[in-house]
Every structure is written in structure tokens, then in C-alpha cells.
TORMILO-313824 format. One line per 5 residues: their letters; for each residue x, y, z negated of N, C-alpha, C. Coordinates in pm, whole numbers, plus 50000, padded with zeros to 5 digits. Atoms other than C-alpha are relative to their C-alpha. Example, Ala and Ser with C-alpha at 12.3 -4.5 7.8 and 13.67 -1.06 7.14 Angstrom:
residues 2
as	50089,49881,50000,51230,49550,49220,50090,50120,50000; 49918,49881,50006,51367,49894,49286,49923,50109,49927
//
This chain:
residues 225
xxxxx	50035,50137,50031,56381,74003,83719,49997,49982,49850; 50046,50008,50082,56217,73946,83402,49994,49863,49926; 50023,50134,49996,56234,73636,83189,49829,50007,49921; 50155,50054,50049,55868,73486,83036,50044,49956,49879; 50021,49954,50133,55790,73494,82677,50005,49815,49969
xxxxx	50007,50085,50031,55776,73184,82492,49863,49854,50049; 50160,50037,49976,55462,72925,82608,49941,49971,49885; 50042,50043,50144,55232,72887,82367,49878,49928,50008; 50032,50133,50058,55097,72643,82142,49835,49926,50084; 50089,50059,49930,54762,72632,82327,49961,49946,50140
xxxxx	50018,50069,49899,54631,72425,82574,50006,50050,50170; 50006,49904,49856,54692,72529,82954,50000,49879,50160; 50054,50077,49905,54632,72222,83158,49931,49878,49886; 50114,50073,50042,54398,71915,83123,50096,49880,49983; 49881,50115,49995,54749,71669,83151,49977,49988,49812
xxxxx	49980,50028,50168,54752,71760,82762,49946,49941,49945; 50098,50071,50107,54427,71626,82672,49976,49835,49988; 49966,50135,49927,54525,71311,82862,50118,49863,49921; 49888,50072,50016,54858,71221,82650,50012,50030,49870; 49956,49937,50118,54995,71235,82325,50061,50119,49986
xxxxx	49950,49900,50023,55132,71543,82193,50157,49997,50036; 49842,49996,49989,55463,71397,82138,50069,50014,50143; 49949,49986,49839,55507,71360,82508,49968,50106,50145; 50012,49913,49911,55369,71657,82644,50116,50135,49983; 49878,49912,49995,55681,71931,82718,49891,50078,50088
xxxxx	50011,49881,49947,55592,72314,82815,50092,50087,50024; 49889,49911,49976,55845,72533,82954,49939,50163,50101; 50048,49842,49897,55792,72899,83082,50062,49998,50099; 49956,50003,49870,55853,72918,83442,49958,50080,50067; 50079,49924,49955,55840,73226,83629,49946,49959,50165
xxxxx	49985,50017,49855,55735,73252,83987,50047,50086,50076; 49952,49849,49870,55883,73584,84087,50094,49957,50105; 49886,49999,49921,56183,73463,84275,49957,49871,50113; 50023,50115,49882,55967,73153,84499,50027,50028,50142; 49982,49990,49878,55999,73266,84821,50115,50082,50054
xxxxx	49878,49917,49994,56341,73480,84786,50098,49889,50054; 49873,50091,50020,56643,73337,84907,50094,50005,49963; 49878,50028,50145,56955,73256,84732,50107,50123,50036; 50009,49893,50006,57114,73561,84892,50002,50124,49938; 50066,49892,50017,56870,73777,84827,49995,50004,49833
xxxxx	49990,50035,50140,56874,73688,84485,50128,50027,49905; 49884,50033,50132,57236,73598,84368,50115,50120,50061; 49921,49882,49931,57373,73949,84586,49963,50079,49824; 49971,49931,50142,57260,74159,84287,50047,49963,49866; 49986,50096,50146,57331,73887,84038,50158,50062,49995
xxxxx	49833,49993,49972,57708,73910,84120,50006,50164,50013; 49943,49869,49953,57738,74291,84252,50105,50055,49887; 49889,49920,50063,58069,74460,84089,50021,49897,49907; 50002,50078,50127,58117,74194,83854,50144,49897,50010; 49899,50112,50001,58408,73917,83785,49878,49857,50039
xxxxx	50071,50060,50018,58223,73623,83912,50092,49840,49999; 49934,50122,49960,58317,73236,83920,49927,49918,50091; 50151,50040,49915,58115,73044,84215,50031,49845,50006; 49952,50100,50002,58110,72673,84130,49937,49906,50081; 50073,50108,49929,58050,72396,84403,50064,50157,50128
xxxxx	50010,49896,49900,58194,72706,84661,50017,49983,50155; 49955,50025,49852,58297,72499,84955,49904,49904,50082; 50090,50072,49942,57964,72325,85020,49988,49859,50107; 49937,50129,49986,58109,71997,85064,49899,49926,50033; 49928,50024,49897,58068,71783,85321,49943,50138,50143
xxxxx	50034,49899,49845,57897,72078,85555,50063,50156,49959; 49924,49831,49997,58111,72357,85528,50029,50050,50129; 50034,49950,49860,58005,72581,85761,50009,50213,49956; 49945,49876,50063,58202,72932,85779,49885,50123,49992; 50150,49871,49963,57854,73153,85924,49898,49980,49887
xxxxx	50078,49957,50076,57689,73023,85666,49974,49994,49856; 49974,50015,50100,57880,73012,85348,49964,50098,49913; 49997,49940,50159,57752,73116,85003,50102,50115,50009; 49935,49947,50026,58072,73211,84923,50059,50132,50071; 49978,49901,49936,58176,73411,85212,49911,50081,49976
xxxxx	50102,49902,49983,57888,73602,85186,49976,50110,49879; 50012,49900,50150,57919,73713,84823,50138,50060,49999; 49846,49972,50006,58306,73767,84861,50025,50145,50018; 49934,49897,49985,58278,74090,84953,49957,50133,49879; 50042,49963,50092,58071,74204,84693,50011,50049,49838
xxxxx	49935,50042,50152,58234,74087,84348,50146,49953,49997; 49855,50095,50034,58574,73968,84226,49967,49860,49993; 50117,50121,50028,58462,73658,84294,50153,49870,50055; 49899,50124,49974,58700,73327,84270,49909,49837,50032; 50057,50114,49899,58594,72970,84392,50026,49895,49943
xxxxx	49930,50130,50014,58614,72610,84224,49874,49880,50045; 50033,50172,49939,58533,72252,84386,50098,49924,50018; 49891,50105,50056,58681,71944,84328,50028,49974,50176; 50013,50030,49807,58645,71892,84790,50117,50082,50019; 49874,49885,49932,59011,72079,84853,49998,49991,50090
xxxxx	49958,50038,49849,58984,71954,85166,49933,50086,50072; 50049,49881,49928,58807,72252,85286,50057,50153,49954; 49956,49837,50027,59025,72533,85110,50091,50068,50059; 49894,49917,49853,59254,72541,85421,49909,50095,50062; 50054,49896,49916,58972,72668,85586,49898,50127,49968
xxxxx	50046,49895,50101,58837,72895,85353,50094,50094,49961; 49957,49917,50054,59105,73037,85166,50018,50136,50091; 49964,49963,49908,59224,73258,85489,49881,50123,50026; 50088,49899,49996,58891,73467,85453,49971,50088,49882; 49974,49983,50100,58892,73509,85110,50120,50098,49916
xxxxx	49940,49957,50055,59030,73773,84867,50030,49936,49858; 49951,50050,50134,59045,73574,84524,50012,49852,50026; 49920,50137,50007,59145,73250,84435,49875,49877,49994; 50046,50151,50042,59045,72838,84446,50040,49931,49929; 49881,50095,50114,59093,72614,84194,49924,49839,50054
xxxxx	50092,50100,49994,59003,72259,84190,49999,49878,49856; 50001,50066,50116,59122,72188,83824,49933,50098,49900; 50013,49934,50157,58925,72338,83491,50109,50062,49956; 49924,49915,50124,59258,72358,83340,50101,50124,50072; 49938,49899,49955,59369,72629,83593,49892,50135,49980
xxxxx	50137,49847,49972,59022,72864,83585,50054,50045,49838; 49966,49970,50145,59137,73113,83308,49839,50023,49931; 50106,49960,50115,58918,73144,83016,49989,50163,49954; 50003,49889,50067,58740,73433,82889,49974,50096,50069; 49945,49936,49852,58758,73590,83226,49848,50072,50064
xxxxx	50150,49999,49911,58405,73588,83404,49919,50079,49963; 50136,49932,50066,58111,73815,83360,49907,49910,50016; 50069,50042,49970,57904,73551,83568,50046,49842,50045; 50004,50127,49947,57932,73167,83630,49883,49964,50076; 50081,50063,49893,57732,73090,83967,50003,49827,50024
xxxxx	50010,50131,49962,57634,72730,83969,49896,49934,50104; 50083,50021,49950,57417,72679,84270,49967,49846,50052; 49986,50147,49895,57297,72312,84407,50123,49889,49987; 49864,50082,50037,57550,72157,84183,49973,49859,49940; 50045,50095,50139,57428,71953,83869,49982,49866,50066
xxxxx	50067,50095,49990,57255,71728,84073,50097,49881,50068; 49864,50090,49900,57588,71573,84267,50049,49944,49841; 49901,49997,50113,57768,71554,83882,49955,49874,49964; 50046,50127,50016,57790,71199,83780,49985,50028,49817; 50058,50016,50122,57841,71329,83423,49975,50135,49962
xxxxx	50033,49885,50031,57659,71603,83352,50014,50092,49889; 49937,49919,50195,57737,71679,82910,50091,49994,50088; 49816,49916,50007,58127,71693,83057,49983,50140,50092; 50018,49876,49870,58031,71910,83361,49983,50136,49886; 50074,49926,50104,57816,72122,83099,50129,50103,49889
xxxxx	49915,49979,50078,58109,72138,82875,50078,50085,50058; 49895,49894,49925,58359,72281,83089,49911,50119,50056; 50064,49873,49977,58154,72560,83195,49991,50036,49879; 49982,49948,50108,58093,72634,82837,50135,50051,49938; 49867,49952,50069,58457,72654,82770,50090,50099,50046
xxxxx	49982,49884,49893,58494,72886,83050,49962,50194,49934; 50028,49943,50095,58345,73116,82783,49981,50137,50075; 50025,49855,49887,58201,73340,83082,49832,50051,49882; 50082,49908,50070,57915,73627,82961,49848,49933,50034; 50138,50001,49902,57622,73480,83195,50051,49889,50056
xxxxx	49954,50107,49919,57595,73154,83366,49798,49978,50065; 50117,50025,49902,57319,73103,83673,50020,49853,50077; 49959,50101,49939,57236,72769,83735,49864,49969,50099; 50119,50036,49923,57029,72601,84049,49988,49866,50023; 49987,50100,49936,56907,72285,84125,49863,49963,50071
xxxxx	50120,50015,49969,56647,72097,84286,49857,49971,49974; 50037,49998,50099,56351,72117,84164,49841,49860,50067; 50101,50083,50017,56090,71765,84151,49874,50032,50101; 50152,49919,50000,55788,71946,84138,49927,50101,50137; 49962,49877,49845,55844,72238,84429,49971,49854,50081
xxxxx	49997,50097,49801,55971,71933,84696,49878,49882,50003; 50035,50129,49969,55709,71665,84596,49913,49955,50131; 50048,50052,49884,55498,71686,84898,50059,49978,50140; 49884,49996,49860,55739,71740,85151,50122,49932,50009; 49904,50088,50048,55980,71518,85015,49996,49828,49960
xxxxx	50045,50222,50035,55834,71162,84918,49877,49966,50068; 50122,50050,49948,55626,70953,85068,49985,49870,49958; 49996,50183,50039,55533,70563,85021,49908,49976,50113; 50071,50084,49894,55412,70345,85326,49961,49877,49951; 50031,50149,50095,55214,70076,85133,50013,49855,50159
xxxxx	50021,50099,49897,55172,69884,85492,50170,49950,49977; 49957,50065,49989,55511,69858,85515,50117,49968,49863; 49964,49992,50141,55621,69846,85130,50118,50094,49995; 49872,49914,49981,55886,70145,85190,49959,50143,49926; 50004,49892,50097,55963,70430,84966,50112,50104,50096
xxxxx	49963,49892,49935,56041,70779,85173,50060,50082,49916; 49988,49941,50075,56249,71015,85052,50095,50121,50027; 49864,49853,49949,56426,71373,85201,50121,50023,49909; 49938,49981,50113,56721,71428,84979,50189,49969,50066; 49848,49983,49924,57090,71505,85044,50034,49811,49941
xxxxx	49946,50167,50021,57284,71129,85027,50073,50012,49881; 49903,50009,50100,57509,71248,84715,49929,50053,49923; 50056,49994,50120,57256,71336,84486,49958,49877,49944; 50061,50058,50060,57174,71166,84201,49907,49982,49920; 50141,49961,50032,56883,71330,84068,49935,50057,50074
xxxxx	50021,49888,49989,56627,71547,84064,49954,50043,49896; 50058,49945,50088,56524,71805,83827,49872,50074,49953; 50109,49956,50024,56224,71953,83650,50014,50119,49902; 49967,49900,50095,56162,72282,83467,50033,49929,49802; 49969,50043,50117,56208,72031,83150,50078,49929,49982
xxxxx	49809,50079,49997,56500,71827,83199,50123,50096,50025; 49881,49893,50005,56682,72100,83311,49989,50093,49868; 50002,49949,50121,56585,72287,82983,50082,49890,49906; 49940,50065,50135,56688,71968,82771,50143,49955,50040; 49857,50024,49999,57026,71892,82926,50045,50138,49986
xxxxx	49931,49880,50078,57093,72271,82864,50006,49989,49863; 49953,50035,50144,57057,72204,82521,49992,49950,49934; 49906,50105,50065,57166,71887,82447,50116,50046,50031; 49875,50003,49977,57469,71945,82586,50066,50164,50012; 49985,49834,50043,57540,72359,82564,49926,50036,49828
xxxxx	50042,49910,50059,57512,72626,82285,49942,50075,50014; 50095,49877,49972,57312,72867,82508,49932,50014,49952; 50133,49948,49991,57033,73061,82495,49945,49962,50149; 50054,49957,49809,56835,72996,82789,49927,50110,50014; 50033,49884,50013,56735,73326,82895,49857,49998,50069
xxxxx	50119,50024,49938,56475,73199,83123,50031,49953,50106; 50027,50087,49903,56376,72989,83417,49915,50039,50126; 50076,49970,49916,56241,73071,83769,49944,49864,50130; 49999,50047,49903,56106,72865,84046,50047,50102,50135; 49951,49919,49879,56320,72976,84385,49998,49904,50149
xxxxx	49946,50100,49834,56378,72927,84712,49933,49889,50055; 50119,50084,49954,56075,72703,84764,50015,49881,49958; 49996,50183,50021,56243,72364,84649,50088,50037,49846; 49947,49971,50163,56463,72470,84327,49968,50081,49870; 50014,49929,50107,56503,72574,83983,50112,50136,50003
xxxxx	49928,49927,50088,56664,72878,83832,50051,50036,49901; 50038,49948,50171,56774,72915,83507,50140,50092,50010; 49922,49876,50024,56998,73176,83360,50018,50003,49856; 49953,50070,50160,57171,73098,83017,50163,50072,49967; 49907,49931,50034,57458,73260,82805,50000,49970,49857
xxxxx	49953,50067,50168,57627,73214,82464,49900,50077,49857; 50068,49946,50154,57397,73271,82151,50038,50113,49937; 49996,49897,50072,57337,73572,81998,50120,49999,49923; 49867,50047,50134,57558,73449,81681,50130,50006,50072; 49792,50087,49915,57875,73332,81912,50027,50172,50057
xxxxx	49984,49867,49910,57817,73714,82089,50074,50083,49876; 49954,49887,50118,57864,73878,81744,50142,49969,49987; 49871,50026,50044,58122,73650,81628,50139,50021,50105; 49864,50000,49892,58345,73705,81935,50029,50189,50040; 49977,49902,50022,58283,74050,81904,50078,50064,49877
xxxxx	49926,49970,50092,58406,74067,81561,50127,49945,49992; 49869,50026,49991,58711,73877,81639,50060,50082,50102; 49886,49952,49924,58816,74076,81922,50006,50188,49935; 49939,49864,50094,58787,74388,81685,50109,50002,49887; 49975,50092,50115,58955,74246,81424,50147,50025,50020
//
């Protein structure tokens, strides 16, 4: 899995010629991973690795046949945080590593990989959310959400007869996202790099982000040091 090069400056739809400059946003978006599922996907992401899997108890449908987490558990060192404890009775018991459900217990420094799948979009504040994962000061962080664009036909509708606005969508979200909002709350609110962006899984985004070149050196030269 490959990320995509920068987009460039020239024209690539007819939306552009339509709007001002200032308001047209381009983001590279691959398509390799559309029809993969999350799986099939986030099995090699994780393999042998320290991972952290955030959102792991798939709150309110936690369902043991067809948990995420179980499914990667056997794979990676893989630990578990959601704020929903009320499902880590019936979780922990399958599980070889640990749950947290506070930040200030997940150690720092720790992680090769921060898994954030189908999260963002529940988070009422997304810069703090943002933050604490950054301070988690893991190597790699994979985030997913839903993505606008992917669900719009199968997802909204409008009945002008009877003035009603349709709309598929879990009850505890409060967005949805686009390959360019999810780029600009990565960095407004992070130091990453974004490494790149995929459309997956037929309705979400992918992105895949990690600490700046600079922060890589400098944390390399302090732990020589």
C-alpha cells in the first residue's frame, strides 16, 4: 500500500472552473484499499507489532463473533482503550493485553501503531481527542472514518412531497467526513505528517499519519544522547 504523490496545481475537474480558487481544496486520495475490508487491511497493519486499538469495545453493539479487537488480538501485542467500560467484563476474559479507559493510564512512548477505526466521528471534541493521541507519542497512527462522499447515494435522501430529510447514519455520530476535513483537522490540531489517504471499505476514509520527520530526528537524538 502505497501513498499518492502530492496533487497538482492543475486543473482536474470542471468544480474548479466553477468557484474561486480560494475555496477549491485538492487532496490525493488513493483507491487501492475500496473494496478491502477493515480486516483485510488493518491484519498486516498491526502484524508483530505493539499496537493500541482505540474505540475497541464497539460500543453500544458489542458483539464477541464479530469484534475488531478480538480478531487482531492474536496477531499483535495489542492493548484496548474506550471510555464504554461497561463492556470490559465481557471482553477482558478473551484477551491477552490490557484496557484502559483513562489517557492517563495508556503508557507513553510505547506503541508502534495507534488504530483509530470509526472513532472521530462519535468525539464531541475532536483538537482534545487529537491531542491525546499525539501525546501517546506512538510511531504510526491509522485513522478511519466515514467518509461523505463514498455514502452519499445510499445514505441521504430528501422527500420534497413530504418536506423530510433521510438519512442512514449510526444515532451517536456527529459528523461526517471528507478526504478534506479530515486532512485539515489533522493539521490544525496534530504535528503529523500525513502519510496519505485511502478510500476503504466502500463508505470510509483512511488516513495514516505519524510524527514529522524533524520530531523523528530529534527523538532520536535524545534517546542517544
Amino acid at each position: 500500500m502505497s501513498a499518492l504523490p502530492q496533487t497538482p496545481g492543475l486543473p482536474v475537474s470542471t468544480l474548479e472552473l466553477a468557484h474561486a480558487p480560494y475555496f477549491v481544496q485538492k487532496v490525493a486520495v488513493s483507491e487501492e484499499l475500496r473494496g478491502r475490508s477493515r480486516l483485510d487491511v488493518f491484519q498486516p497493519m498491526c502484524a508483530g507489532k505493539r499496537v493500541l486499538h482505540v474505540g475497541c469495545v464497539d460500543w453500544p453493539i458489542t458483539n464477541l463473533k464479530q469484534s475488531l479487537h478480538l480478531q487482531l488480538d492474536g496477531i499483535c501485542e495489542l492493548d484496548g482503550f474506550d471510555i464504554n467500560i461497561e463492556a470490559f467484563e465481557q471482553l477482558q476474559p478473551h484477551l491477552k493485553g490490557r484496557l484502559f479507559s483513562s489517557w492517563d493510564d495508556v503508557p507513553k512512548d510505547h506503541y508502534d501503531l495507534v488504530l483509530v477505526p470509526e472513532v472521530m466521528e462519535h468525539v464531541p471534541d475532536v483538537q482534545g481527542f487529537l491531542q491525546h493521541l499525539q501525546s501517546l507519542g506512538a510511531a504510526q497512527y491509522v485513522i478511519t472514518v466515514p467518509d461523505a462522499f463514498s455514502c452519499f447515494r445510499q445514505h441521504f435522501d430528501y422527500s420534497s412531497g413530504a418536506q423530510t430529510f433521510v438519512e442512514v447514519v449510526h444515532p451517536d455520530h456527529n459528523c461526517w467526513y471528507t478526504p478534506y476535513t479530515l486532512a485539515n483537522v489533522l493539521r490544525k490540531y496534530t504535528s503529523w505528517d500525513l502519510q496519505g489517504m485511502w478510500f476503504f471499505n466502500r463508505m470510509s476514509l483512511l488516513a495514516m499519519a505519524g510524527p514529522a520527520a524533524a520530531q523523528v530526528d530529534a527523538s532520536d537524538a535524545e534517546a542517544s544522547a
